[in-house]
C-alpha positions as CSV (number, residue, x, y, z in Angstrom):
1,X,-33.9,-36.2,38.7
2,X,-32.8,-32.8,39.2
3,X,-35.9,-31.0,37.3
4,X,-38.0,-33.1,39.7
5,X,-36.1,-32.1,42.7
6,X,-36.7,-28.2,41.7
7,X,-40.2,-28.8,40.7
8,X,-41.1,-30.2,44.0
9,X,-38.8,-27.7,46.2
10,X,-40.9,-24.8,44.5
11,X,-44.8,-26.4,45.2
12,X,-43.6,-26.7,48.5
13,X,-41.5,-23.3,49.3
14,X,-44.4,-21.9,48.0
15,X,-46.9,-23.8,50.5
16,X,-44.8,-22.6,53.4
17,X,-44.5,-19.1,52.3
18,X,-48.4,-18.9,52.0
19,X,-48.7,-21.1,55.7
20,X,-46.5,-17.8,56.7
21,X,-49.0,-15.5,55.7
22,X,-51.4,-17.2,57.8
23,X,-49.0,-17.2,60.9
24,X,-48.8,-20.8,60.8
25,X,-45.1,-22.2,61.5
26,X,-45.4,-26.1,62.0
27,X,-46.4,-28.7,60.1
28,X,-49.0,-29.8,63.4
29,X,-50.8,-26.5,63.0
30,X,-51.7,-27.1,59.2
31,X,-55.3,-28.9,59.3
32,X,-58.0,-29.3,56.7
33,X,-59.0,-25.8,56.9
34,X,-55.5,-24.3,56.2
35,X,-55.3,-27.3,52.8
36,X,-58.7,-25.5,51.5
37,X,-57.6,-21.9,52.0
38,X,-54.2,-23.1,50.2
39,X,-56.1,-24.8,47.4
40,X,-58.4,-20.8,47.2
41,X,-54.9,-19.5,46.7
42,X,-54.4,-21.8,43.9
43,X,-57.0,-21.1,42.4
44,X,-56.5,-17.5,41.7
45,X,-52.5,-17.9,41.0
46,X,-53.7,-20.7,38.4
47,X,-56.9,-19.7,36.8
48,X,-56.7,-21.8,34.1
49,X,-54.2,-24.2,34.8
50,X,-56.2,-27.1,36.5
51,X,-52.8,-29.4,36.4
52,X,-50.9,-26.9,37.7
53,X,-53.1,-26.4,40.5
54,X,-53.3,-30.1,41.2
55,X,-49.6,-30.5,40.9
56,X,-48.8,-28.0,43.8
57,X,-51.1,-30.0,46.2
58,X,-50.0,-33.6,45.3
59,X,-46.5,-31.8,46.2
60,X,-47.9,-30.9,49.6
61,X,-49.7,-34.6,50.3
62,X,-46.4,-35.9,49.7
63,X,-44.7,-34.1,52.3
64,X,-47.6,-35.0,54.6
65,X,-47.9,-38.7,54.0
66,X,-44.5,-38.5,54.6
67,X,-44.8,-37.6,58.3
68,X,-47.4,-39.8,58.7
69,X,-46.0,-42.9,57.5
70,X,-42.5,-42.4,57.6
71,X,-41.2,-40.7,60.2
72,X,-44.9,-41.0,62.7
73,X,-44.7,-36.6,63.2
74,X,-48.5,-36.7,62.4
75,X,-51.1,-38.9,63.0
76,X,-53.7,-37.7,60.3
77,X,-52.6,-36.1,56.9
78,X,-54.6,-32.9,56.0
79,X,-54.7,-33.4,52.9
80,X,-55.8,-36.4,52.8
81,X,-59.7,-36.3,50.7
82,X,-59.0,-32.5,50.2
83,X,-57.1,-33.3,46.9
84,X,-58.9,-31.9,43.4
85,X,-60.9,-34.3,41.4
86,X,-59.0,-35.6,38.3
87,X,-59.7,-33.8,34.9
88,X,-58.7,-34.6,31.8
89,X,-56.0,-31.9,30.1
90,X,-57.5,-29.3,28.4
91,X,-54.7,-29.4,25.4
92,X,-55.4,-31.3,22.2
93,X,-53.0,-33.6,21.5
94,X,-52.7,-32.4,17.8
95,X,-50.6,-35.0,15.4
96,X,-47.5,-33.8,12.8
97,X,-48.7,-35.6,9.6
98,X,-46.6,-36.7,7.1
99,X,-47.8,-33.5,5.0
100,X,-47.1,-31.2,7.5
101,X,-43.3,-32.5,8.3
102,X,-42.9,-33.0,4.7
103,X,-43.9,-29.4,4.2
104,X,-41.8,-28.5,6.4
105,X,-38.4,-30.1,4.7
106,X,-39.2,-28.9,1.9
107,X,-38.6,-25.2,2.5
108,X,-35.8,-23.5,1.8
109,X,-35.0,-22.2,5.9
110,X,-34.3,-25.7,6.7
111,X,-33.1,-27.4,4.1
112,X,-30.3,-24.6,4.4
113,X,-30.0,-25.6,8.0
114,X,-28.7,-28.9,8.4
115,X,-29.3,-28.6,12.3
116,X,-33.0,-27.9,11.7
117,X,-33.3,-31.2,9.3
118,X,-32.1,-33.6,12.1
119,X,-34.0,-31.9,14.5
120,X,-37.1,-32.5,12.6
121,X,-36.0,-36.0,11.5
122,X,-35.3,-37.1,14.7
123,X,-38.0,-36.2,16.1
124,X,-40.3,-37.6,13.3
125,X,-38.5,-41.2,13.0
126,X,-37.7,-42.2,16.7
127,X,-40.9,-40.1,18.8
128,X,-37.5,-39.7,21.7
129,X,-38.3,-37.1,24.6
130,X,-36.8,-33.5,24.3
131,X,-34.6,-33.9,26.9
132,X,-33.2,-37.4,25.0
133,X,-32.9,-35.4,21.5
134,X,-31.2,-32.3,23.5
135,X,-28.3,-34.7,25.2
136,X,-27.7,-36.7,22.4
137,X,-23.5,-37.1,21.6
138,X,-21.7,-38.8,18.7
139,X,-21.0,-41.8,21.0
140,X,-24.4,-42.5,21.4
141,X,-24.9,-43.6,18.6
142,X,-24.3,-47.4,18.1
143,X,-24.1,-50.4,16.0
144,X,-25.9,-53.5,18.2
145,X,-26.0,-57.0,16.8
146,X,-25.2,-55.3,13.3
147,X,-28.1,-53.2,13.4
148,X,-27.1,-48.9,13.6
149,X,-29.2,-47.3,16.6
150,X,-29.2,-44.6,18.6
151,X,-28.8,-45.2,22.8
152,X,-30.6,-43.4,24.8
153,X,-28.7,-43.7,28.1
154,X,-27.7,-42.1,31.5
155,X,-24.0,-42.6,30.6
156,X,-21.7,-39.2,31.4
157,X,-24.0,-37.2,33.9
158,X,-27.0,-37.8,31.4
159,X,-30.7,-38.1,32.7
160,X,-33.5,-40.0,31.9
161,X,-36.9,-39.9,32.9
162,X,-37.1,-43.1,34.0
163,X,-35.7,-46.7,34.1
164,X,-37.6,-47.6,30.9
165,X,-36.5,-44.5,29.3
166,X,-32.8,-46.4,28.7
167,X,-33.0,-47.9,25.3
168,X,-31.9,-48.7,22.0
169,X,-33.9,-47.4,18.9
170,X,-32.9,-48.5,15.5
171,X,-32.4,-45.6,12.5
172,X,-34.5,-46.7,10.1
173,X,-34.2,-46.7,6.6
174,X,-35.4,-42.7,6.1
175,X,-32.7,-41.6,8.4
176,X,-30.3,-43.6,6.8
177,X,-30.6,-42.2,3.4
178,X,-30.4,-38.5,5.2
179,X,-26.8,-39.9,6.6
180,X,-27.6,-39.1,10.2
181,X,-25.5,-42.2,10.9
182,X,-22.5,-40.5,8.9
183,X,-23.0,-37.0,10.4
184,X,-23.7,-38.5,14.6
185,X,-25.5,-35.1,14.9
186,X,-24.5,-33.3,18.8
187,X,-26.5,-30.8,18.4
188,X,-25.0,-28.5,20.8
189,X,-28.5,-27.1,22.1
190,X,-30.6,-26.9,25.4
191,X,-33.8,-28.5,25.6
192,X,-35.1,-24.8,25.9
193,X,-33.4,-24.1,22.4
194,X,-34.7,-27.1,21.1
195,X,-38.5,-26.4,21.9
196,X,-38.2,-22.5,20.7
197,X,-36.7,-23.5,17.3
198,X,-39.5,-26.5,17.0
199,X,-41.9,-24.1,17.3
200,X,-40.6,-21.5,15.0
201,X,-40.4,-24.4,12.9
202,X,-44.1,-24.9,13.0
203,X,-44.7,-21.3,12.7
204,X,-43.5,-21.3,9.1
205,X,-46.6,-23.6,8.0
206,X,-49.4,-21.9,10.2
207,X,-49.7,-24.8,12.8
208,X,-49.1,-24.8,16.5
209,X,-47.5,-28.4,17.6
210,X,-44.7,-29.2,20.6
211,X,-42.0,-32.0,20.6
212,X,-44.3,-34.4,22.9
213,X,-46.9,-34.3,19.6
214,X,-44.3,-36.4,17.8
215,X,-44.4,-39.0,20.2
216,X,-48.2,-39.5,20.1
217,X,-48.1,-39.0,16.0
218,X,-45.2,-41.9,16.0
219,X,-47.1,-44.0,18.4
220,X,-50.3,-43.9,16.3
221,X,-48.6,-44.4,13.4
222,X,-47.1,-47.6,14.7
223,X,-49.9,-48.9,15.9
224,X,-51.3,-48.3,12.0
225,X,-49.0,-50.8,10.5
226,X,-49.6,-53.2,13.2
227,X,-46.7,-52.8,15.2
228,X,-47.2,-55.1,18.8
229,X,-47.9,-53.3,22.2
230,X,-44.4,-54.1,23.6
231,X,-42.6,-53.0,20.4
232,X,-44.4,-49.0,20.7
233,X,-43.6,-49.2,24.1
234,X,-39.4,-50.2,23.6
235,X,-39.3,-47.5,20.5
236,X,-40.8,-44.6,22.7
237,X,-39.7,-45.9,26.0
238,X,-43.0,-47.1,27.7
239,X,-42.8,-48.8,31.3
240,X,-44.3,-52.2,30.6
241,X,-45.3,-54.3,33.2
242,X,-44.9,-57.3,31.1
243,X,-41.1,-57.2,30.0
244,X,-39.1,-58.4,32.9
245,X,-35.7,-57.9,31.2
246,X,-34.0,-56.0,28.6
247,X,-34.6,-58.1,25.4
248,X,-34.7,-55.0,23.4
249,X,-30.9,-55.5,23.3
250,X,-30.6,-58.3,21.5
251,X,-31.4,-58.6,17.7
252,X,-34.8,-60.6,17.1
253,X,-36.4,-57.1,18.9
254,X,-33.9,-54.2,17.3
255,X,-35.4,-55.5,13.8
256,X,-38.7,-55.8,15.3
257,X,-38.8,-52.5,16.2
258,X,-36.6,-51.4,12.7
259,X,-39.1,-52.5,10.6
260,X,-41.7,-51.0,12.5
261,X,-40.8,-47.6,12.1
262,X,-39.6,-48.0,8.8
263,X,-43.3,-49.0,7.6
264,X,-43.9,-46.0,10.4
265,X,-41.8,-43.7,8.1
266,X,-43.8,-44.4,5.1
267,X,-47.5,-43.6,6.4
């Protein structure tokens, strides 16, 4: 995607500005020695960002395995048993309850602010990816087999994370009774907006929570009311090895997955 494109165009403009500093010029003259002082540079732009850190050198190990196995420029990658051991992230995934997005409807600021609700609701109900909420149009949403869902497609210049990311995910019956299938909410909004007026959002009731929380809240949720593997995975848009096609189009799984999360809506 394009984000990924940028993303990996910075960890590596910065890898070559820093080989600059050390008067190295070609990809032959980078050995181990050059991947250590690079990863000591790291270290001090990102203290205490371990990820971020890692992130920038697995951008670098790509460029080399690609010389080495694509195009035969190298015969050894530098990188190669120089990378940083893995770590588990240092954030908490912290869950929105049903008290705390409950409390949150509730007060007056967004129930005067119908764009606020369905940002809330949407997020809540159907656990989709910022970027998924933030490109959502009227035309996405859908009426499949009789059953009203939102798509979540590439359709129109719009990107997705991955393959699995395309899907359909039924409004169940909470978002119904709001009338988000009456309203189709666009809600006009960058991702960026999206994420500062979530938080503000939170900031109201004292907590500190992003949009990705949603998705692990809805996923634990699900899984309390005994929803299967697979149907999690179609809902929040989970590669899954085992699916070879896309079943989730047809009905038997879109009310699968609807009465999932509307048992999900309740706990």
């Amino acid at each position: 995607t394009e984000q990924t494109l940028k993303e990996k165009d910075y960890g590596l403009d910065m890898f070559i500005s820093f080989c600059a500093t050390q008067n190295i010029f070609t990809i032959e003259d980078v050995d181990k020695q050059t991947i250590s002082d690079f990863k000591l540079f790291l270290d001090s732009k990102y203290p205490s960002a371990v990820s971020s850190r890692k992130k920038r050198l697995d951008n670098v190990n790509a460029l080399f395995t690609f010389c080495c196995d694509q195009r035969d420029y190298l015969t050894r990658n530098p990188v190669k048993g120089m990378g940083y051991k893995n770590v588990k992230t240092v954030n908490k995934k912290e869950a929105v309850t049903k008290e705390h997005y409950e409390t949150l409807l509730a007060l007056p600021l967004i129930q005067s602010n119908q764009q606020n609700k369905f940002i809330l609701a949407l997020f809540y109900h159907t656990g989709m990816r910022l970027n998924e909420i933030a490109q959502l149009t009227p035309s996405d949403f859908r009426e499949i087999e009789g059953i009203k869902c939102i798509s979540i497609n590439d359709e129109n210049g719009k990107t997705v994370k991955n393959e699995s990311s395309i899907r359909n995910i039924p409004l169940n019956d909470a978002l119904l009774k709001m009338g988000v299938w009456e309203e189709k909410p666009s809600l006009g909004m960058t991702s960026q907006q999206i994420d500062v007026a979530l938080r503000k959002m939170f900031k109201m009731i004292s907590i500190k929570r992003t949009s990705h929380c949603f998705r692990y809240s809805l996923s634990d949720r699900l899984r309390d009311v005994g929803a299967a593997d697979s149907t999690r995975a179609w809902i929040l848009g989970h590669t899954q090895k085992m699916i070879t096609d896309r079943v989730y189009l047809t009905r038997t799984p879109l009310m699968q997955m609807k009465d999932a999360l509307d048992k999900a809506g309740e706990v």
